[in-house]
N, CA, C and O atoms as a GROMACS GRO file, in nm:
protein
  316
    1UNK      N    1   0.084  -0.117   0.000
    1UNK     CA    2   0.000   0.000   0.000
    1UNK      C    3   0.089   0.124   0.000
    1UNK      O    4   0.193   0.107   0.063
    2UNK      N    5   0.076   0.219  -0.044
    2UNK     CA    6   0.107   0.298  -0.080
    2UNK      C    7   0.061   0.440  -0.023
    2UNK      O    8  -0.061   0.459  -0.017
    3UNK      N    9   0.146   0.542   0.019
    3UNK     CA   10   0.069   0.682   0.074
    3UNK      C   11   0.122   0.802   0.049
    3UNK      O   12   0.236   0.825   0.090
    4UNK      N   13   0.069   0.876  -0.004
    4UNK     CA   14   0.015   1.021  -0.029
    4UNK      C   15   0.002   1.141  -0.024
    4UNK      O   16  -0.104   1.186  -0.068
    5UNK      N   17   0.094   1.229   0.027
    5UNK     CA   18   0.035   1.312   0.102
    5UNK      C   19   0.024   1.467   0.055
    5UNK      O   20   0.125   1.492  -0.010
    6UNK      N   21  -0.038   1.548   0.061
    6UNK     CA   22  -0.100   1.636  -0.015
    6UNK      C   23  -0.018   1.811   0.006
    6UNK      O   24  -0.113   1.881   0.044
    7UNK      N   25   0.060   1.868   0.001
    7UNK     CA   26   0.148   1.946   0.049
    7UNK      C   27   0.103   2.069  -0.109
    7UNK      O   28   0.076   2.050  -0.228
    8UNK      N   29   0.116   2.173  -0.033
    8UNK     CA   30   0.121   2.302  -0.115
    8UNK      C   31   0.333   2.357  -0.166
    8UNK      O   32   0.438   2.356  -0.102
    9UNK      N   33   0.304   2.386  -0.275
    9UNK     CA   34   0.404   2.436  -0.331
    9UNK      C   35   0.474   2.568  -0.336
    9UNK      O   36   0.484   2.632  -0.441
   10UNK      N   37   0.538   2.621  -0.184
   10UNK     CA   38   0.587   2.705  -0.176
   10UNK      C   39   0.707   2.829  -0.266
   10UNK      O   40   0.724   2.950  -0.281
   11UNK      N   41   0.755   2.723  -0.298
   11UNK     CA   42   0.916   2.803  -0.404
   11UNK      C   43   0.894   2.638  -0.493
   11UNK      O   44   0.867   2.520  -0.470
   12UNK      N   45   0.936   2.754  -0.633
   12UNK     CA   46   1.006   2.615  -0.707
   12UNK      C   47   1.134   2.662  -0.798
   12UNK      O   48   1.146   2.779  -0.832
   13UNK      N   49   1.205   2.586  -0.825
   13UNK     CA   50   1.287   2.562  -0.910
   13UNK      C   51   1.300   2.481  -1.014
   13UNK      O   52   1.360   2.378  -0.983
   14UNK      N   53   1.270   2.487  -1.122
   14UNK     CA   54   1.294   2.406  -1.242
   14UNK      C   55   1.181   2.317  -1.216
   14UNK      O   56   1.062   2.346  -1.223
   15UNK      N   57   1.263   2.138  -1.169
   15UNK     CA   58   1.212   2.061  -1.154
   15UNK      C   59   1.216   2.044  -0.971
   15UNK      O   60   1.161   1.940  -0.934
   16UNK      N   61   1.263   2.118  -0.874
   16UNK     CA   62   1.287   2.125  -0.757
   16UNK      C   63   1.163   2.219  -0.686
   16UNK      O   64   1.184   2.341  -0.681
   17UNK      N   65   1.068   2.179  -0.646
   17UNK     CA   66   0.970   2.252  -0.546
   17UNK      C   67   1.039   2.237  -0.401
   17UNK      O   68   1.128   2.158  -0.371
   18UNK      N   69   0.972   2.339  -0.313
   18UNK     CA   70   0.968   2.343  -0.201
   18UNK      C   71   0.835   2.341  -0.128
   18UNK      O   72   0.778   2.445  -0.095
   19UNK      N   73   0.792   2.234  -0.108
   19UNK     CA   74   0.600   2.230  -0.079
   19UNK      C   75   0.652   2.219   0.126
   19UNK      O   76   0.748   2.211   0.202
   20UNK      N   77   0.535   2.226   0.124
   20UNK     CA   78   0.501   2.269   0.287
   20UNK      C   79   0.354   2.192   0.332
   20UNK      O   80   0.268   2.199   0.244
   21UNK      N   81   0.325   2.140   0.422
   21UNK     CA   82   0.235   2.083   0.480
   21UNK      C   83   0.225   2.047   0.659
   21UNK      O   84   0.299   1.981   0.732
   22UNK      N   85   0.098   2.123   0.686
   22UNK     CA   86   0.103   2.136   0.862
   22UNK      C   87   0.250   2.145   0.916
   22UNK      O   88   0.310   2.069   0.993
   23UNK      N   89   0.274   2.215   0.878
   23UNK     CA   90   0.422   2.268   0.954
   23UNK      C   91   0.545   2.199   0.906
   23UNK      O   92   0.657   2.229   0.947
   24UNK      N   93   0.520   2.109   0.821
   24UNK     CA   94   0.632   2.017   0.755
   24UNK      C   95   0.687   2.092   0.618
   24UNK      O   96   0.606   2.144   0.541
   25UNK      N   97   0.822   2.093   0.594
   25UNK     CA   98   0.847   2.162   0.417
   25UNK      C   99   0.981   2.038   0.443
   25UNK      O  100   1.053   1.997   0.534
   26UNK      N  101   0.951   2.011   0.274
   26UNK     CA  102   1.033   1.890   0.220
   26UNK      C  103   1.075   1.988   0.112
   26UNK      O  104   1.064   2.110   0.113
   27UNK      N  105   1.138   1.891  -0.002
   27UNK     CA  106   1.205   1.940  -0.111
   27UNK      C  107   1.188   1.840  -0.193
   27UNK      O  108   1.250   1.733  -0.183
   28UNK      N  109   1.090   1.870  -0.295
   28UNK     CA  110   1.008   1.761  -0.384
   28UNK      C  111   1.050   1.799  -0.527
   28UNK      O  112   1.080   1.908  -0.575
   29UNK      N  113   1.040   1.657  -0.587
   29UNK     CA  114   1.088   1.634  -0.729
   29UNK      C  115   0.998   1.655  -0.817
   29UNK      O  116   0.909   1.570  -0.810
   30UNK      N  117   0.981   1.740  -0.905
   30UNK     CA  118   0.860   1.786  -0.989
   30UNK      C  119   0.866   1.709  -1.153
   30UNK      O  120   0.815   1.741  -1.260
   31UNK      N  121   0.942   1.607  -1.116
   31UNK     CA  122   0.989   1.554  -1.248
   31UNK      C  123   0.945   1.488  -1.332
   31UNK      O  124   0.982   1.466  -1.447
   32UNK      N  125   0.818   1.438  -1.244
   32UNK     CA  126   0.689   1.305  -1.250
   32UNK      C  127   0.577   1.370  -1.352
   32UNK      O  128   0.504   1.310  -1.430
   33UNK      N  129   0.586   1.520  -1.325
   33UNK     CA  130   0.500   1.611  -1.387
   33UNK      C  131   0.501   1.644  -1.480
   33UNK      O  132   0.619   1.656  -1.514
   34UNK      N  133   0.413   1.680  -1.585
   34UNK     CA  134   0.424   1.768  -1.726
   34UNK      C  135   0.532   1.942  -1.718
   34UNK      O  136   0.560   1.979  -1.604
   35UNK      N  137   0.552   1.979  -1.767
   35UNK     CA  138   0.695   2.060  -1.730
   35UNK      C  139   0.585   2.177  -1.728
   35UNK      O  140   0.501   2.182  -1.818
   36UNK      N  141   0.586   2.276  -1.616
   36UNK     CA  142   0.550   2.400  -1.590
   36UNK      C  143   0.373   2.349  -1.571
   36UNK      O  144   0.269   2.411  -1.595
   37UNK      N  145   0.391   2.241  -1.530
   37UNK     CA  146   0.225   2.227  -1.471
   37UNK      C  147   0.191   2.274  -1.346
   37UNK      O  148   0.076   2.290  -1.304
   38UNK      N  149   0.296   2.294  -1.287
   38UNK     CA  150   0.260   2.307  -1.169
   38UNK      C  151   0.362   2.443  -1.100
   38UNK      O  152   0.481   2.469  -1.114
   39UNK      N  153   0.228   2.527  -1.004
   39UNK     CA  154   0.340   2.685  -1.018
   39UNK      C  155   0.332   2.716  -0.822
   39UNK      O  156   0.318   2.631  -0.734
   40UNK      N  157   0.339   2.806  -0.813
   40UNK     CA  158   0.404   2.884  -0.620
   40UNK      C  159   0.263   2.857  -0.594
   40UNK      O  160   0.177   2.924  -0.649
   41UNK      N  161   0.230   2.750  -0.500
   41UNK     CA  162   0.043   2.823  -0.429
   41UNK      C  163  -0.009   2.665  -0.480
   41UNK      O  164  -0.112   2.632  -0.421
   42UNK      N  165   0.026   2.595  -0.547
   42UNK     CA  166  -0.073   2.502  -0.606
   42UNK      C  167  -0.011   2.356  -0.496
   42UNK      O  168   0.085   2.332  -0.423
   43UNK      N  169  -0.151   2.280  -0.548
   43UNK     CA  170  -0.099   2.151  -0.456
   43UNK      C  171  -0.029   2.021  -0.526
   43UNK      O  172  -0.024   2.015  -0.649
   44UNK      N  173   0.009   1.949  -0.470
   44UNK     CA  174   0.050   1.828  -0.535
   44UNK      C  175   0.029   1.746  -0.435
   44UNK      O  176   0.042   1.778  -0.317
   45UNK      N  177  -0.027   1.566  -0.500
   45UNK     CA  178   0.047   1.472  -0.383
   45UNK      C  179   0.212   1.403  -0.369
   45UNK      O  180   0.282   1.368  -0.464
   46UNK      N  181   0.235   1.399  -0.272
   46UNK     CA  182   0.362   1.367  -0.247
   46UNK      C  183   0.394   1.234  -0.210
   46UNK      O  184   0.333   1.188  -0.113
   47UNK      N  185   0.473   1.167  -0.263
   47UNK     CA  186   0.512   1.016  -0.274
   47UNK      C  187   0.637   0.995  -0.219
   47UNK      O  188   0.699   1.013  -0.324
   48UNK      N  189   0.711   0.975  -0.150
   48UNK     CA  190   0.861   0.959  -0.157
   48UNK      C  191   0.940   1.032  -0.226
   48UNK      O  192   1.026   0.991  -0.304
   49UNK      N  193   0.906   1.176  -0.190
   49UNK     CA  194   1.005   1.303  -0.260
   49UNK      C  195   0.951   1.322  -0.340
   49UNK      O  196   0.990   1.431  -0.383
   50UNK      N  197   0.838   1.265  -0.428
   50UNK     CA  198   0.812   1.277  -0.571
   50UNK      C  199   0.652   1.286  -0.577
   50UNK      O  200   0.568   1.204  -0.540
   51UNK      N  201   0.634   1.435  -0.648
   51UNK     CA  202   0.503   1.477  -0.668
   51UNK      C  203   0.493   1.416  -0.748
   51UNK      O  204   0.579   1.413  -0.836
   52UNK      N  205   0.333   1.304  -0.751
   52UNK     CA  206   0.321   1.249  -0.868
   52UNK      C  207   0.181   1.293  -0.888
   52UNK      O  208   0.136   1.218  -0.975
   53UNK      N  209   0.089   1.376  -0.852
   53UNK     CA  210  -0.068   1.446  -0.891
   53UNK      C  211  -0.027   1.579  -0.878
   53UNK      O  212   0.058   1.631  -0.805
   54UNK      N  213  -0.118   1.633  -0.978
   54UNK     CA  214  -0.145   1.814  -0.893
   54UNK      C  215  -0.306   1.782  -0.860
   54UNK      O  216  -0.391   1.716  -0.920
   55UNK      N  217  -0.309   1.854  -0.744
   55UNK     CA  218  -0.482   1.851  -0.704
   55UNK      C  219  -0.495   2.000  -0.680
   55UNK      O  220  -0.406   2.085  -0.685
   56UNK      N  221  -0.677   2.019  -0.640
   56UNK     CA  222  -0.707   2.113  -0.644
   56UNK      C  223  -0.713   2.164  -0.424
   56UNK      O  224  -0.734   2.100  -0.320
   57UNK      N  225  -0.696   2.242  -0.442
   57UNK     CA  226  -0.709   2.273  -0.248
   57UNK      C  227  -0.834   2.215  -0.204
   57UNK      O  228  -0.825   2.147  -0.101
   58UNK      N  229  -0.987   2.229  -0.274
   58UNK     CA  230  -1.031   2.160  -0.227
   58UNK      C  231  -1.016   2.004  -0.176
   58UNK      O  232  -1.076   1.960  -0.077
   59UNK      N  233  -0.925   1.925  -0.260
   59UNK     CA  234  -0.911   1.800  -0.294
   59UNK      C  235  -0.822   1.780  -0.173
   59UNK      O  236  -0.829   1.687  -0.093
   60UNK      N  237  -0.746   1.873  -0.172
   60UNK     CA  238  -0.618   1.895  -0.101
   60UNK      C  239  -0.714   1.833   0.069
   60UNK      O  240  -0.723   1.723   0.123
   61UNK      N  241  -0.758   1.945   0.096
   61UNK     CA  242  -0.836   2.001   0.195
   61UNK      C  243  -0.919   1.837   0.269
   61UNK      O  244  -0.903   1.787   0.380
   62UNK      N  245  -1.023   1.781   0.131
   62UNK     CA  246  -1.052   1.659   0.182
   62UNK      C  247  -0.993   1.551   0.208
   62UNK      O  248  -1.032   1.474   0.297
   63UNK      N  249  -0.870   1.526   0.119
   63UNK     CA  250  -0.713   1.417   0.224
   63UNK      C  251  -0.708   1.436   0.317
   63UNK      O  252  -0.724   1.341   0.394
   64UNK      N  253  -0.680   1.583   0.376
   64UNK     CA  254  -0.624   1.630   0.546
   64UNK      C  255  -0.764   1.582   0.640
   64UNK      O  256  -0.761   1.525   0.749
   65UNK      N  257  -0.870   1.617   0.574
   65UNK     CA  258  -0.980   1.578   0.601
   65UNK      C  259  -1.025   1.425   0.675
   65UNK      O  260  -1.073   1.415   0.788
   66UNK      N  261  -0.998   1.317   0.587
   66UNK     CA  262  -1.001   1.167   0.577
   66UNK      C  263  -0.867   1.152   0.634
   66UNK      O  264  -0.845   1.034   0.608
   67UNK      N  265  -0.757   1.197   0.700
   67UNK     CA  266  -0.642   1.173   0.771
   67UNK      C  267  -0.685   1.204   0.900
   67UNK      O  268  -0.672   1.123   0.991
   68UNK      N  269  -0.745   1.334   0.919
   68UNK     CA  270  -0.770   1.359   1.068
   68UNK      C  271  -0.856   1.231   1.142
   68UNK      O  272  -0.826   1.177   1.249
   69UNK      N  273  -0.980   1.196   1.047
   69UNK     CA  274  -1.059   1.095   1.067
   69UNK      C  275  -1.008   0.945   1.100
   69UNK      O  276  -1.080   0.855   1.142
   70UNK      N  277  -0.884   0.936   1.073
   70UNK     CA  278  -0.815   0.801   1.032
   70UNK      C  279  -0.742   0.800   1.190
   70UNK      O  280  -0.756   0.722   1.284
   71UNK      N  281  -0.661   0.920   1.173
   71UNK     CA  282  -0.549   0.960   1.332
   71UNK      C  283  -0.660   0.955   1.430
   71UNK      O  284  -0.638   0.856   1.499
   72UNK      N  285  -0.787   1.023   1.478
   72UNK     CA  286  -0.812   1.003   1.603
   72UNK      C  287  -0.921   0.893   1.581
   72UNK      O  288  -0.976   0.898   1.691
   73UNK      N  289  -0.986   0.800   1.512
   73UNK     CA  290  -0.992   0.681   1.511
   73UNK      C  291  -0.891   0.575   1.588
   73UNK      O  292  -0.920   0.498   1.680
   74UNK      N  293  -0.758   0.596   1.519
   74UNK     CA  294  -0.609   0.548   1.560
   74UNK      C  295  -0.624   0.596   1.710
   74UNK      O  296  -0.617   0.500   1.788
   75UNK      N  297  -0.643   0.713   1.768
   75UNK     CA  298  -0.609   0.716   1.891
   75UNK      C  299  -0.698   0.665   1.984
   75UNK      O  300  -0.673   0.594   2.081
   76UNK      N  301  -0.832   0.719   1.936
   76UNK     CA  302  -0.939   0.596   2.018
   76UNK      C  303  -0.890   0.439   2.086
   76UNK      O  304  -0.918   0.392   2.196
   77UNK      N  305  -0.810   0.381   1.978
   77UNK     CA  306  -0.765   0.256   1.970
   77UNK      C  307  -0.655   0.230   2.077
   77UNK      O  308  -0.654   0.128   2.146
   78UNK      N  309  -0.572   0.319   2.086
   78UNK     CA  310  -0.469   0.350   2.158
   78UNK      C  311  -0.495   0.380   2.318
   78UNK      O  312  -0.419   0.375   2.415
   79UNK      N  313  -0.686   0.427   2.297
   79UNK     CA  314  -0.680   0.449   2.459
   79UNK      C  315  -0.673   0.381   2.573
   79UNK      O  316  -0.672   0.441   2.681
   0.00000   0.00000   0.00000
């Protein structure tokens, strides 16, 4: 299985973004992508360094969404 995660695109360079998510910024490979598909402000999902979707914020928005749901499920479990 495989996971996902949905990060906004702060700075980019070429094929080098700088995306950001809940307080996290990585340094993602835009290489997966059609060239100049993706610009400062927009989202992508993130794979192992490697944006492989652009989504829309809403889209964005409902991942973080179905994660929150998933984590305190998870913690219920934990209690």
């Amino acid at each position: 299985m495989c996971l996902a995660i949905p990060m906004r695109v702060v700075k980019r360079d070429k094929f080098i973004a700088r995306c950001e998510a809940r307080g996290v910024s990585r340094e993602v490979s835009l290489f997966l992508l059609p060239e100049d598909s993706v610009a400062v402000g927009d989202y992508v999902l993130v794979h192992v360094g490697y944006a492989i979707q652009a989504l829309s914020k809403p889209e964005a928005d409902a991942s973080w969404e179905l994660f929150d749901i998933i984590t305190a499920d998870q913690d219920g479990l934990n209690a």
